[in-house]
VOMAR-722345 format. One record per residue (C-alpha): residue number from 1; residue in three letters; z, y negated, x. Coordinates in pm, 1 decimal. Each point is the difference from the previous one (the first is absolute). Example, Ala and Ser with C-alpha at 12.3 -4.5 7.8 and 13.67 -1.06 7.14 Angstrom:
2
1, ALA, 780.0, 450.0, 1230.0;
2, SER, -66.0, -344.0, 137.0;
***
This chain:
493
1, UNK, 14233.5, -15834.6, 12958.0;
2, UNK, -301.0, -15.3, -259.7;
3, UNK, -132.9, 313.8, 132.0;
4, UNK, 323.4, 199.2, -34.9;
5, UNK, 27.0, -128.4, -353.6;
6, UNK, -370.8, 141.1, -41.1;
7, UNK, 94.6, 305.3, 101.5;
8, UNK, 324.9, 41.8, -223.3;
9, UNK, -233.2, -154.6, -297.5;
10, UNK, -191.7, 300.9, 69.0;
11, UNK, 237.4, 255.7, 27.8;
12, UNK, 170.2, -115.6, -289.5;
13, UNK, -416.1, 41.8, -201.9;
14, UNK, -82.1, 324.0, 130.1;
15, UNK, 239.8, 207.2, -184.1;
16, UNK, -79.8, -225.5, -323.1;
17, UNK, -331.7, 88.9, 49.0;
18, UNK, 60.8, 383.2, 32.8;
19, UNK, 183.5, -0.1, -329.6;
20, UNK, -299.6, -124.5, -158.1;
21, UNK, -224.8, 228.1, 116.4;
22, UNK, 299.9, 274.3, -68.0;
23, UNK, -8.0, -199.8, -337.1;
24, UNK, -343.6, 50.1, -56.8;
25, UNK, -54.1, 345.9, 91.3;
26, UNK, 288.0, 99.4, -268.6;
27, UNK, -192.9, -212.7, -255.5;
28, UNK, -272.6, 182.1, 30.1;
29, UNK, 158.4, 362.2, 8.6;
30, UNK, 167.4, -137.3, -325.2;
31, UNK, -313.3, -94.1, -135.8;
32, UNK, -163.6, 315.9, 92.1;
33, UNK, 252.2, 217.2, -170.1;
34, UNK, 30.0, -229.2, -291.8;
35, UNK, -377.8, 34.8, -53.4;
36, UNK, 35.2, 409.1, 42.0;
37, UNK, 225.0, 39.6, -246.9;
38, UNK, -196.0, -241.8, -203.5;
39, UNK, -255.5, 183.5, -9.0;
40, UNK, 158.3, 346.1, -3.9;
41, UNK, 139.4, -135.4, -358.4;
42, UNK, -304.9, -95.2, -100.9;
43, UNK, -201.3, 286.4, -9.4;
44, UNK, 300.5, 207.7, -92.7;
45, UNK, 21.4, -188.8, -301.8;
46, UNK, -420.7, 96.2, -52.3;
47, UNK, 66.6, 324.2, 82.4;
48, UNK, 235.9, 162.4, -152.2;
49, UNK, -149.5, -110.3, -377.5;
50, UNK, -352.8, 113.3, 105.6;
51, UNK, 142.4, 317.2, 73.1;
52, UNK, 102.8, -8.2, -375.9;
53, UNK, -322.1, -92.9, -73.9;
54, UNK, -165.0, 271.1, 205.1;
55, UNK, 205.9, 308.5, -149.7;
56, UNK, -59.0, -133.3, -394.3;
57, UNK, -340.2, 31.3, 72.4;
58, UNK, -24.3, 338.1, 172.0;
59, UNK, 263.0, 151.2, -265.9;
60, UNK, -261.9, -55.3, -315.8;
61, UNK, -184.4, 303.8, 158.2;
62, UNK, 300.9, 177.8, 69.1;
63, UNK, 113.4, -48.3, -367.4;
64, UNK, -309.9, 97.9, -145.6;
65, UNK, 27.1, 381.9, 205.4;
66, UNK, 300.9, 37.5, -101.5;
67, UNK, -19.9, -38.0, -358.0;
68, UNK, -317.8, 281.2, 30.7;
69, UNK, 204.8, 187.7, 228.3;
70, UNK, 273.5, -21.3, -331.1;
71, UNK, -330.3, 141.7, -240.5;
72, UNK, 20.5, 370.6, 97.2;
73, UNK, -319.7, 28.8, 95.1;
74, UNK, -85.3, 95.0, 361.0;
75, UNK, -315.2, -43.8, -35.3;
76, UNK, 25.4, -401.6, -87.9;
77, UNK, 286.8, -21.3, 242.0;
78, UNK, -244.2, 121.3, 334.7;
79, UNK, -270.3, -169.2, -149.1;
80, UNK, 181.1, -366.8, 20.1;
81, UNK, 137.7, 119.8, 291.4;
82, UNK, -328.8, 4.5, 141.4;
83, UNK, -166.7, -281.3, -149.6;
84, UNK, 256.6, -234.4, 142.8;
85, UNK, -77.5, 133.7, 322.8;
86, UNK, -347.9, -34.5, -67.5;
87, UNK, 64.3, -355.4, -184.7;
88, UNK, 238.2, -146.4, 298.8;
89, UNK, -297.3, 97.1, 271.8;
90, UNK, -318.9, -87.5, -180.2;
91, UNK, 120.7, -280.2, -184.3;
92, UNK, 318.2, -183.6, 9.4;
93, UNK, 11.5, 58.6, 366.7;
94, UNK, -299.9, -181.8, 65.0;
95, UNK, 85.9, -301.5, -217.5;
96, UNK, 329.2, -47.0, 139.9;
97, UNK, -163.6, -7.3, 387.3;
98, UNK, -256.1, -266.6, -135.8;
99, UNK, 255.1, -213.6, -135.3;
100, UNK, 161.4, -57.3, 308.0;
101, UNK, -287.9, -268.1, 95.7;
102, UNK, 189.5, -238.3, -228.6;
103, UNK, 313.3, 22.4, 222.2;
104, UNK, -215.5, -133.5, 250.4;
105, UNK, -226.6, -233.3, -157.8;
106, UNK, 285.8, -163.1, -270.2;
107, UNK, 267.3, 7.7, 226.6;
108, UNK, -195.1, -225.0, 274.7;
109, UNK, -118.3, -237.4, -284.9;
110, UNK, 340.2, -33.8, -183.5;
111, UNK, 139.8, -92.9, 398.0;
112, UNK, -288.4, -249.1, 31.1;
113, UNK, 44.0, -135.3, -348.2;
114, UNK, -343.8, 99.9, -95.4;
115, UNK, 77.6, 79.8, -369.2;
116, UNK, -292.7, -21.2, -185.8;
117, UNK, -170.6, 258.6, 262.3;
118, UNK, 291.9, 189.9, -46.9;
119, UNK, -42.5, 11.9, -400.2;
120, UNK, -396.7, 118.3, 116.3;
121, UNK, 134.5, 269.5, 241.7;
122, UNK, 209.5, 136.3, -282.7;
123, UNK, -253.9, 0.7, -290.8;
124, UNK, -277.0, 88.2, 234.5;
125, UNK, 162.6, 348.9, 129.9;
126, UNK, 121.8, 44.0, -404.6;
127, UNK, -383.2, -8.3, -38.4;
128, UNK, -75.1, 237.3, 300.9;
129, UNK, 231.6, 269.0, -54.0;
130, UNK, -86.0, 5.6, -349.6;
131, UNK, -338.8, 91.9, 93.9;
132, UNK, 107.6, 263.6, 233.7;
133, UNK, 159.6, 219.8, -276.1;
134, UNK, -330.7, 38.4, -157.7;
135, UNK, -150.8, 280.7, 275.6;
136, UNK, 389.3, 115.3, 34.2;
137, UNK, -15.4, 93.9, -336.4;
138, UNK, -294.1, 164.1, -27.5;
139, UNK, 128.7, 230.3, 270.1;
140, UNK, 310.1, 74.8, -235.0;
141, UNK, -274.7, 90.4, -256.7;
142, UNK, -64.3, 290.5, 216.4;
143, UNK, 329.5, 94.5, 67.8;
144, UNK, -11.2, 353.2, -75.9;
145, UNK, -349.7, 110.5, 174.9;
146, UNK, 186.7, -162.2, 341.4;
147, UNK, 316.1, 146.9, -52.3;
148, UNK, -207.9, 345.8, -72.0;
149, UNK, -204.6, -101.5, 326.3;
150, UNK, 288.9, 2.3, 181.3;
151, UNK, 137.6, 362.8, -140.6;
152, UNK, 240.0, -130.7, -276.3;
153, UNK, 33.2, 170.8, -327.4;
154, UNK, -242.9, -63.8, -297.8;
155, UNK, 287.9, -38.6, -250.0;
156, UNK, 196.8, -242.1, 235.9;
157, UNK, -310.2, -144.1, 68.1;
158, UNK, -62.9, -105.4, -332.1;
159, UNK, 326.3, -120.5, -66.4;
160, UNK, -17.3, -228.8, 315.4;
161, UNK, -352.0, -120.4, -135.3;
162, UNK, 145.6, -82.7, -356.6;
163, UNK, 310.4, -189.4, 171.3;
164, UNK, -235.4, -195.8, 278.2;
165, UNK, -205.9, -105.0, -324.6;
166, UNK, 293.2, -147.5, -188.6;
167, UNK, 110.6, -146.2, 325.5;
168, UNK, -291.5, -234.5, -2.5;
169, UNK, 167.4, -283.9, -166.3;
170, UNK, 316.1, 25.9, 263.8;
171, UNK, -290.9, -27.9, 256.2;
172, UNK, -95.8, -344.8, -76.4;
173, UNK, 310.7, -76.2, -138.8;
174, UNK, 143.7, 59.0, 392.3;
175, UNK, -334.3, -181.2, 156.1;
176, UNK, 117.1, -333.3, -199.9;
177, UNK, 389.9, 40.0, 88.0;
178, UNK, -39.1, 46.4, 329.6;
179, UNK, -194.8, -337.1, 25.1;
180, UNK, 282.3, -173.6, -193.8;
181, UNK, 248.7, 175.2, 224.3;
182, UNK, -157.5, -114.7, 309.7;
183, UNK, 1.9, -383.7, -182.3;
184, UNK, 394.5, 6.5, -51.2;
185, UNK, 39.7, 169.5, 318.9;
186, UNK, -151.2, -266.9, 224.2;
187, UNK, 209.1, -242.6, -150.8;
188, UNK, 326.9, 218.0, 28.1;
189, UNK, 58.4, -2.5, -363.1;
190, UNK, 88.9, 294.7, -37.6;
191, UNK, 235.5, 4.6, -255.9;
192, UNK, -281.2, -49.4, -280.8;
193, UNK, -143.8, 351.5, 98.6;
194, UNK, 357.2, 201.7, 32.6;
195, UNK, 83.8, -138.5, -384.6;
196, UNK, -380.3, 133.9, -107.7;
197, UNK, 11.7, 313.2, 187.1;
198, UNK, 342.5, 82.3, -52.7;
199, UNK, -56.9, -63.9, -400.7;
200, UNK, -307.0, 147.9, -35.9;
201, UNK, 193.3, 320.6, 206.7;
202, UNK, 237.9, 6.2, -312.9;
203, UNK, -243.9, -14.1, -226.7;
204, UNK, -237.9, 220.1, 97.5;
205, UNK, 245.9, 315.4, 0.8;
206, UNK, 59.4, -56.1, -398.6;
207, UNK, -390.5, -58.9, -18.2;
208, UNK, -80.7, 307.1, 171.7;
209, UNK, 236.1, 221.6, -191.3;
210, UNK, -189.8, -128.9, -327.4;
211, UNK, -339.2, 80.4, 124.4;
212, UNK, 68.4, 319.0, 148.6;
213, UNK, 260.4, 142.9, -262.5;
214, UNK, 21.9, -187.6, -324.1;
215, UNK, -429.5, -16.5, 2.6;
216, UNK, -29.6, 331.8, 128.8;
217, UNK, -248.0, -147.3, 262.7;
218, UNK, 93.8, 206.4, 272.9;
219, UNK, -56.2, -73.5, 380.1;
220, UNK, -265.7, -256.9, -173.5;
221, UNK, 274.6, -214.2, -127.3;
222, UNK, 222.1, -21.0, 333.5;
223, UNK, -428.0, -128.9, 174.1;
224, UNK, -4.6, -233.8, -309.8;
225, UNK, 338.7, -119.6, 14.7;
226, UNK, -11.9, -114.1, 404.6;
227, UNK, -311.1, -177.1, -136.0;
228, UNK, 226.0, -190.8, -226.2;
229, UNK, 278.8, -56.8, 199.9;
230, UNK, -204.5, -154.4, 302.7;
231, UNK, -195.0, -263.3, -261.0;
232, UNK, 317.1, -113.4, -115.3;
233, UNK, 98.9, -58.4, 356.4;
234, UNK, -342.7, -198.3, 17.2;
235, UNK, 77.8, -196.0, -348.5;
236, UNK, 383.0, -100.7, 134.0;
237, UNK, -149.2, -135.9, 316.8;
238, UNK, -294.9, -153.5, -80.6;
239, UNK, 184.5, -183.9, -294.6;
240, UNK, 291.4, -156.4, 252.7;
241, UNK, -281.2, -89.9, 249.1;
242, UNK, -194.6, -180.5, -244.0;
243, UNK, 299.2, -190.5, -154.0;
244, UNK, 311.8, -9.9, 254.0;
245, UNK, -4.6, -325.4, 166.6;
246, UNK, 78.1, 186.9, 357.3;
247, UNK, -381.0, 93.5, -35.4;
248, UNK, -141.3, -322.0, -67.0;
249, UNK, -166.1, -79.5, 344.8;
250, UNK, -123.4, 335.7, 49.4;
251, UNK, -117.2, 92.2, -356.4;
252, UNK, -287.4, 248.9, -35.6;
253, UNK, -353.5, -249.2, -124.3;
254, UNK, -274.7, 259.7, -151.6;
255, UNK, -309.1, -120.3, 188.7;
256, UNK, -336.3, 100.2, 143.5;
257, UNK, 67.3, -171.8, 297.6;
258, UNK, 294.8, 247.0, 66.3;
259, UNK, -236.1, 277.2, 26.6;
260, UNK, -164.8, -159.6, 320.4;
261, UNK, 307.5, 138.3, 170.2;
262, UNK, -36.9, 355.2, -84.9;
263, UNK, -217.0, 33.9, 338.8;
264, UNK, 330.8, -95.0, 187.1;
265, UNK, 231.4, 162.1, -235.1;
266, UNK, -207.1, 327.5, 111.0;
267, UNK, -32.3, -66.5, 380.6;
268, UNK, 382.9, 93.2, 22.9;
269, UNK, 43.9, 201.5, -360.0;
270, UNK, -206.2, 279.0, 141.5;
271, UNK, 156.4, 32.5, 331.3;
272, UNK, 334.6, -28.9, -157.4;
273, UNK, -84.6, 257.6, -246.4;
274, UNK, -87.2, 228.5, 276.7;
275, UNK, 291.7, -86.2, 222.0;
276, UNK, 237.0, 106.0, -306.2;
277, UNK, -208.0, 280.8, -96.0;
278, UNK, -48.9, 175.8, 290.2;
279, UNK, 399.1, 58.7, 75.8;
280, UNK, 34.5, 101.2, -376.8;
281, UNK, -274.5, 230.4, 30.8;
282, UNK, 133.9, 175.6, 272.8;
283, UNK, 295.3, 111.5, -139.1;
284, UNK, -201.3, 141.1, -298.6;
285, UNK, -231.7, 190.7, 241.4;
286, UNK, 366.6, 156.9, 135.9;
287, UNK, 112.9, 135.5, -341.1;
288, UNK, -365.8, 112.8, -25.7;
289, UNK, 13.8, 204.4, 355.6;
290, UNK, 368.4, 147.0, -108.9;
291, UNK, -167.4, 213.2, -304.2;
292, UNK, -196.7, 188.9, 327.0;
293, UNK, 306.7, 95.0, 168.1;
294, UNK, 191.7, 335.9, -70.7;
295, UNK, 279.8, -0.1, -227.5;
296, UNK, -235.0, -334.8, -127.9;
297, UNK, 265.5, -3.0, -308.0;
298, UNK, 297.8, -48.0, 230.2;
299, UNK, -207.7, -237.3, 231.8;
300, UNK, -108.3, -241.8, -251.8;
301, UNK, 303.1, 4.1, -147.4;
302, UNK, 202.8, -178.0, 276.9;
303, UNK, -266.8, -199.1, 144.8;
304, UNK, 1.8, -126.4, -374.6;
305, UNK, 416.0, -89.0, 10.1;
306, UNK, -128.4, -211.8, 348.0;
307, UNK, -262.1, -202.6, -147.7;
308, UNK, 198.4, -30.7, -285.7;
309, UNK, 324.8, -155.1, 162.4;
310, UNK, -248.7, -171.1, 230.5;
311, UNK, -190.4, -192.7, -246.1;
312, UNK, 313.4, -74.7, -178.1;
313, UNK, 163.4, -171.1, 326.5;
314, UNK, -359.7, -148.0, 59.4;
315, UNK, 73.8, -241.3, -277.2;
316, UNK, 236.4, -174.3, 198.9;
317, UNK, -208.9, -71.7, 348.9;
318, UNK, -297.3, -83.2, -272.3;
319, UNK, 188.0, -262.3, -128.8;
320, UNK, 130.8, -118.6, 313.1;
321, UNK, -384.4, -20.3, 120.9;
322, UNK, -95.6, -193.7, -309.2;
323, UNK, 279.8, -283.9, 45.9;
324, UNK, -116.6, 22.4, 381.1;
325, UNK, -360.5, -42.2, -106.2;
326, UNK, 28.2, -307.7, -240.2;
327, UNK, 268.9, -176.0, 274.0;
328, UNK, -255.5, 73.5, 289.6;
329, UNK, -291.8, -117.8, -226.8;
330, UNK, 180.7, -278.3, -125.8;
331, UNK, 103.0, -176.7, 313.2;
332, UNK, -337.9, 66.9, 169.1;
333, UNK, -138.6, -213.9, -284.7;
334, UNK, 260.6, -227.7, 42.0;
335, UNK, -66.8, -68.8, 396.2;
336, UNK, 296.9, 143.9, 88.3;
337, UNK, -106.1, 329.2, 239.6;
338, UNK, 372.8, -3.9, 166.1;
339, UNK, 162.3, 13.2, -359.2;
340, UNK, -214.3, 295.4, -68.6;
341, UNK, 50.2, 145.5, 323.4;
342, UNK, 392.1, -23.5, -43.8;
343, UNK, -64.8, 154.7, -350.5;
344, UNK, -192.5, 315.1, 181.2;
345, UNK, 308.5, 44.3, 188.3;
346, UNK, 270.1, -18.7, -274.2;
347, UNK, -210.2, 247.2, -184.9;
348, UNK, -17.0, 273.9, 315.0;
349, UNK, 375.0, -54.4, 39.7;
350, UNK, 71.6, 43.4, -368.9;
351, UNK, -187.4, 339.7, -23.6;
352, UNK, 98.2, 123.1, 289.4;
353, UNK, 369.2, -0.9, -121.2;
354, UNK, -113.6, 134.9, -338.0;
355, UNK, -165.9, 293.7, 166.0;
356, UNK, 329.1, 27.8, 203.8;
357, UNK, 200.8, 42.8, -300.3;
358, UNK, -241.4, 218.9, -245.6;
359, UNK, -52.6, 247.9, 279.8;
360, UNK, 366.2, 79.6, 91.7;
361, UNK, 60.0, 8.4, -417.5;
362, UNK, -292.8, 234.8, 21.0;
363, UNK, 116.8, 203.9, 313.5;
364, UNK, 367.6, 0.2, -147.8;
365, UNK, -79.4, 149.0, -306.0;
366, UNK, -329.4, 214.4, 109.3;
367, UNK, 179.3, 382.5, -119.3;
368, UNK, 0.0, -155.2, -344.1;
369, UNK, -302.4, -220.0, -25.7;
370, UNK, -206.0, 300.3, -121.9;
371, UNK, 264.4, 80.0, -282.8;
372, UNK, -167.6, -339.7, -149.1;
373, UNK, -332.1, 181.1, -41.6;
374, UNK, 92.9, 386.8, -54.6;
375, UNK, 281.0, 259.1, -14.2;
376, UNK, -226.9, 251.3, 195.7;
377, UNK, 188.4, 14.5, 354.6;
378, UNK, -305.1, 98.6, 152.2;
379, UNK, -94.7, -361.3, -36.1;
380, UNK, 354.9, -176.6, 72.5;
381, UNK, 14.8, 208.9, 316.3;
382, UNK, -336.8, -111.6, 142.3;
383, UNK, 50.7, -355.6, -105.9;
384, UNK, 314.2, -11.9, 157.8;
385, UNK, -252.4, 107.1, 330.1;
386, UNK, -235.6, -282.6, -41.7;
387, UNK, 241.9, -255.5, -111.4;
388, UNK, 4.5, -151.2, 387.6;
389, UNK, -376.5, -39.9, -1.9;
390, UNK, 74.7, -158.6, -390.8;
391, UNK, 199.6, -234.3, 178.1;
392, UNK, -277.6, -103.5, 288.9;
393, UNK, -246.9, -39.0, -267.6;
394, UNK, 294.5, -247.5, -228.0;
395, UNK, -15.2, -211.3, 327.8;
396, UNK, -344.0, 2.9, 57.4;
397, UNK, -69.2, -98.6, -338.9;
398, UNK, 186.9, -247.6, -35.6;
399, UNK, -167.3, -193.8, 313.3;
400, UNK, -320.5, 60.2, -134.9;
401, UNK, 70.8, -134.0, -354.0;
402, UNK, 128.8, -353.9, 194.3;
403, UNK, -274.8, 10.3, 261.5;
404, UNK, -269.0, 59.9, -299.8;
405, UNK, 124.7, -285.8, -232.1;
406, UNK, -36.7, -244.1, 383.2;
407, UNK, -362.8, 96.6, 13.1;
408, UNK, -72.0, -69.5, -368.2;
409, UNK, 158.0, -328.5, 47.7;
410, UNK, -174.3, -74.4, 381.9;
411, UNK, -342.3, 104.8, -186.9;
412, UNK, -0.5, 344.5, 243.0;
413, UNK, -117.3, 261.4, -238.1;
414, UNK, -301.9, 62.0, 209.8;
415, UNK, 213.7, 126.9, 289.7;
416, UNK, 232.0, 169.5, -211.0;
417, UNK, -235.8, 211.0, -189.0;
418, UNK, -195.7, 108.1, 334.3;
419, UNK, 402.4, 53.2, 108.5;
420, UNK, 57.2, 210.5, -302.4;
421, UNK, -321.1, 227.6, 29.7;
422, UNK, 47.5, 58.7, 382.6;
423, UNK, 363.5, 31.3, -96.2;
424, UNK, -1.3, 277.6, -259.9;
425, UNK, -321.5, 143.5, 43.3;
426, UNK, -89.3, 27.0, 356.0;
427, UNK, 350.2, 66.5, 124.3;
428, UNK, 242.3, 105.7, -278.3;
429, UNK, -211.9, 244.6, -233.1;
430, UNK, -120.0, 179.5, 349.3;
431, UNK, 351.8, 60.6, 84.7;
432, UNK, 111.4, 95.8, -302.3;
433, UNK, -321.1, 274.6, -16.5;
434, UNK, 138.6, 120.0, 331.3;
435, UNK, 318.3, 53.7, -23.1;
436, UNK, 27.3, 114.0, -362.3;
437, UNK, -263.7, 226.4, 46.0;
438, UNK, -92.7, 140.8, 355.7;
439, UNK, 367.9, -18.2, 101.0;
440, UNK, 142.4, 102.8, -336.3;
441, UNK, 298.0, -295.2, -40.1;
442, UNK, -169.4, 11.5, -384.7;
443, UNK, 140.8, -315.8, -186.8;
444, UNK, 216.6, -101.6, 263.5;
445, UNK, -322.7, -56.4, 226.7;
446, UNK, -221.5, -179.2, -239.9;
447, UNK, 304.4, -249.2, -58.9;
448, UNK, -19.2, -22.1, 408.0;
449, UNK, -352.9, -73.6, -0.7;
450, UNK, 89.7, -251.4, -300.8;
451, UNK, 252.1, -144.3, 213.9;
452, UNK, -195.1, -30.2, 314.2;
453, UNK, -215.6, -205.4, -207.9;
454, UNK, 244.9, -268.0, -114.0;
455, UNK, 160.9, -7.3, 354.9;
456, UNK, -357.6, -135.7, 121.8;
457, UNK, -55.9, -221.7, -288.3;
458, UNK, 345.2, -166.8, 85.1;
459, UNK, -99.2, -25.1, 373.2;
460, UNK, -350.9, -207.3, -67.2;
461, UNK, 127.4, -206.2, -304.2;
462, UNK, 330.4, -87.3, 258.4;
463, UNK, -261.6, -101.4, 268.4;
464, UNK, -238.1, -181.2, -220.2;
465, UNK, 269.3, -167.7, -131.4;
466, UNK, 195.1, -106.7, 316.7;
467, UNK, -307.5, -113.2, 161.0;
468, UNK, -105.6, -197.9, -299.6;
469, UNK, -41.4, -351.4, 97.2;
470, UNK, 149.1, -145.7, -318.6;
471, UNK, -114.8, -396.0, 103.0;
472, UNK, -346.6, 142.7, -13.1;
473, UNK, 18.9, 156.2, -370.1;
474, UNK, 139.2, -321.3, -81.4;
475, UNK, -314.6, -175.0, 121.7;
476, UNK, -200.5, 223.5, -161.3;
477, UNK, 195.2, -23.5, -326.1;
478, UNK, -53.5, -369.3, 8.0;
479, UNK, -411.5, 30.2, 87.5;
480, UNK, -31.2, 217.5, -295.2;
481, UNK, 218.2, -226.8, -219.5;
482, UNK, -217.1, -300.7, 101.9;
483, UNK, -344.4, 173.4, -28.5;
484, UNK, 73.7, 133.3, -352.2;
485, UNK, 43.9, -349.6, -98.1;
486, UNK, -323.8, -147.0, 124.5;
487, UNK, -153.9, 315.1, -157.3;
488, UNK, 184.5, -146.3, -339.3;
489, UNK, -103.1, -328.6, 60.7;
490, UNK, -350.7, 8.0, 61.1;
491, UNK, -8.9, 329.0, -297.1;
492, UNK, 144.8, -339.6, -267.6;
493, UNK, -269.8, -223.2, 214.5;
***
């Protein structure tokens, strides 16, 4: 009699106990996909202001050429044209790469709640970059015996050596805001830099028009005026950083001491420099190799509307990458390698839909993307042909902007430079050679070769980053955050 009432006691239990595991299992899936969309709102919300941010900076420029471009003078006009060229490669380019460091280095220390070696990071790499637009500017010095070098003509020489002169202050003006940037950035305030860049947007189009018309200074008003424009970008955020209480914990201390780091600042600066400057590079070695082609005119001209709509849609994957790099960074300094790893995947998803939707807007409208750029239907006709491989490259782009913002935040800028040289310059420029050239595709082939370049460097970052053990980066994260403060201690000692 006991035993049979076992056994119904039992019975009665088991299913109980399947509903809690049932239970259990649909806790967690809840969890799960309340954590997913968790995160997918939070770096939306990062996103889509730093994207803001991103296109008030890179407009100043654009601003600036088109006020010359309004002089008259084609001489002034070509001779900006070029010295931005010249400007974004030698220069800007290379400060903007270096930079990246900080996303690695601030957003770890900010996760581990190391702020005073976050305030030396900051001031440290202020310091560094600072320094590094003293050789980059005596390069501009000789702008115009390069450009010559390099077959360019004297007069538009000159005119690109006058405007990489007065571009000087904008130089170190950019070195010190892209320091600050990086110091909002890892905190994900972000708002603080789209109200400065945005304003200092505004204000630098009635600035400009008074250098370059009402002074009569010419293409060396619109160099002067960018100058201005990015220093009051500076002023703005240097002035809420020193006195908003948000930035209390984290606020920049002017010391010697901070300049110990500048060895460590470097040991991922340089690599990061190179791992951005290598895939910008490239591109400027394609619109180089058009001018060779026949018909170099119509050549240049449409591989100019594709990097043009390309770096335009390259704003949003950037900005992506950046809210992936200060999430991944933050979390690994926070111990938490499967909230970063979660993050990675949010981010893949998110661009991946992205490049889903710009590339069928792209493809959809490719017979009247070229009408953007020119009436000539020479040129609308043979976009129109290479719109598909526009779209590819949209795509592959816009992995590559959120795999590079997971490496600056996982500290891999080693791996993705070597990734980026291999990438571009072993695979992608060799391509290109061939098929524009010995098999006469013209443009459309160096945009292959181009292509074939980004495909790999989205292969290799995808593996590196799927086979990243995140619990170990953590680890290491937390080694580095404990030896810099024995290094502190025993430097007060």
């Amino acid at each position: 009699m006991e035993n049979s009432r076992e056994m119904m006691n039992k019975e009665m239990a088991a299913p109980l106990l399947r509903k809690s595991g049932e239970e259990e299992e649909e806790v967690a899936s809840l969890s799960s996909e309340s954590t997913f969309w968790e995160e997918l709102k939070r770096i939306s919300s990062m996103a889509a202001p730093m994207v803001a941010v991103t296109v008030s900076q890179y407009l100043l420029q654009v601003v600036s050429l088109m006020m010359v471009g309004h002089l008259g003078a084609l001489v002034s006009f070509s001779g900006v044209a070029v010295a931005t060229s010249f400007a974004e490669v030698t220069g800007f380019s290379v400060l903007l790469g270096m930079s990246g460091a900080l996303e690695t280095l601030c957003g770890q220390m900010y996760g581990a709640e190391e702020y005073r070696k976050f305030g030396n990071y900051t001031w440290c790499a202020t310091v560094t970059l600072i320094l590094v637009c003293v050789p980059i500017s005596v390069v501009w010095i000789f702008t115009d015996k390069i450009l010559m070098v390099f077959g360019q003509d004297p007069e538009i020489s000159g005119a690109a050596c006058e405007y990489c002169i007065c571009l000087m202050p904008a130089l170190f003006g950019h070195a010190v805001l892209q320091a600050l940037t990086r110091y909002f950035q890892t905190q994900s305030m972000i708002f603080p830099m789209v109200f400065s860049s945005i304003t200092s947007l505004c204000l630098h189009v009635p600035i400009c028009w008074g250098l370059v018309f009402a002074l009569g200074l010419g293409h060396v008003g619109a160099a002067l005026a960018i100058g201005v424009s990015y220093w009051l970008n500076v002023v703005w955020l240097a002035i809420y950083m020193l006195y908003s209480p948000a930035c209390q914990k984290t606020r920049i201390v002017f010391s010697c001491s901070a300049l110990l780091c500048i060895p460590e600042f470097l040991k991922l600066a340089i690599p990061s420099g190179l791992m951005f400057c290598f895939e910008w590079w490239s591109f400027e070695v394609l619109t180089l190799l058009a001018g060779l082609l026949p018909n170099p005119q119509l050549e240049t001209a449409v591989l100019s509307v594709c990097l043009n709509a390309t770096t335009l849609h390259y704003f949003v994957p950037y900005a992506v990458g950046a809210s992936a790099s200060t999430r991944v960074s933050n979390e690994l300094g926070a111990g938490n390698p499967k909230t970063a790893k979660g993050a990675v995947r949010v981010v893949v998803i998110l661009v991946v839909a992205e490049a889903v939707i710009v590339s069928t807007v792209f493809f959809s409208c490719r017979h009247i993307l070229g009408y953007a750029y020119s009436n000539d239907m020479e040129v609308v006709d043979y976009v129109s042909s290479i719109a598909p491989l526009l779209c590819v490259s949209v795509s592959a782009d816009s992995l590559i902007g959120a795999l590079s913002g997971v490496a600056r935040g996982g500290g891999f800028q080693q791996i993705g430079a070597y990734v980026n040289l291999g990438a571009y310059y072993l695979v992608g420029i060799p391509i290109g050679l061939f098929l524009g050239f010995h098999l006469q595709l013209n443009a459309k082939g160096l945009w292959i070769g181009t292509l074939s370049g980004s495909i790999v460097q989205v292969i290799i970052l995808a593996i590196v980053t799927a086979l990243t053990d995140w619990q170990k980066e953590a680890t290491k994260v937390r080694e580095r955050v404990v030896e810099n403060s024995s290094k502190s201690h025993t430097a007060l000692v």
